[in-house]
C-alpha positions, 0 to 999 in steps of 0.5 A, spaced: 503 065 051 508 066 056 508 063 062 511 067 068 515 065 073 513 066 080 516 071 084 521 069 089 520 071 096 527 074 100 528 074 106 525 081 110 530 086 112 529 089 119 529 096 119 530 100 125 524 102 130 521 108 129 517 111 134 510 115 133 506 117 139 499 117 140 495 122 144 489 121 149 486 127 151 482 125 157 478 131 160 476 132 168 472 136 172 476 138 179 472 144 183 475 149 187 472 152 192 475 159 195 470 161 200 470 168 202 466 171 208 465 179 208 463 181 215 459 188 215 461 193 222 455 198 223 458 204 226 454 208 231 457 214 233 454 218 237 455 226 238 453 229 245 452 236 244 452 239 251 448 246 253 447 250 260 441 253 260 441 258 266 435 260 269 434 266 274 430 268 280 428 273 285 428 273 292 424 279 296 426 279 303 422 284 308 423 287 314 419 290 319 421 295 324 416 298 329 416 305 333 412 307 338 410 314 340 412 315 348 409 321 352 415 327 352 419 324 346 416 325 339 413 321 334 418 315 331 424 316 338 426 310 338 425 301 338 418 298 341 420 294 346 416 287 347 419 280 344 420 284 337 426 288 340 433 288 345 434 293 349 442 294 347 441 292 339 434 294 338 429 290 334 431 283 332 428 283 325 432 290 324 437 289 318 442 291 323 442 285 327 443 279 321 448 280 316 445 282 309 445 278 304 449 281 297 445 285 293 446 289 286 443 295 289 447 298 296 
């Protein structure tokens, strides 16, 4: 048999360094808040529609005149005298003396 020799040791020899990178993922949760106000107007608009409704009325003015038949002049000659009339103007209720009002039918 063979006898072997022990193999002999040398010294190491230096390589330069090669650099590897080894990641770590680490994972966080940050929250980010956006907040967001919504604000409703309501609107109310209000139409005023205008109308002019006109109404009529009637008036009636009366007037009176009193005659009377004096012996010697004849029937209806002239105004009655009394609190009722004026010697100058004749009756005060008559429409000569007070103006008249304005009216459609003159």
């Amino acid at each position: 048999m063979f006898k072997k020799n022990r193999p002999c040791v040398m010294p190491p020899v230096c390589h330069p360094v090669v650099n590897q990178t080894a990641y770590n993922c680490n994972e966080y949760i940050v929250p980010e808040v956006h907040p967001v106000h919504t604000t409703t107007v309501n609107k109310h608009m209000y139409k005023h529609y205008h109308t002019y409704p006109q109404t009529y009325s009637d008036a009636n003015e009366v007037y009176h005149q009193h005659f009377v038949d004096s012996p010697g002049a004849g029937p209806l000659s002239g105004p009655m005298p009394g609190p009722m009339s004026s010697p100058v103007n004749g009756p005060v209720n008559s429409p000569v003396n007070r103006p008249r009002p304005p009216h459609c039918c003159r």
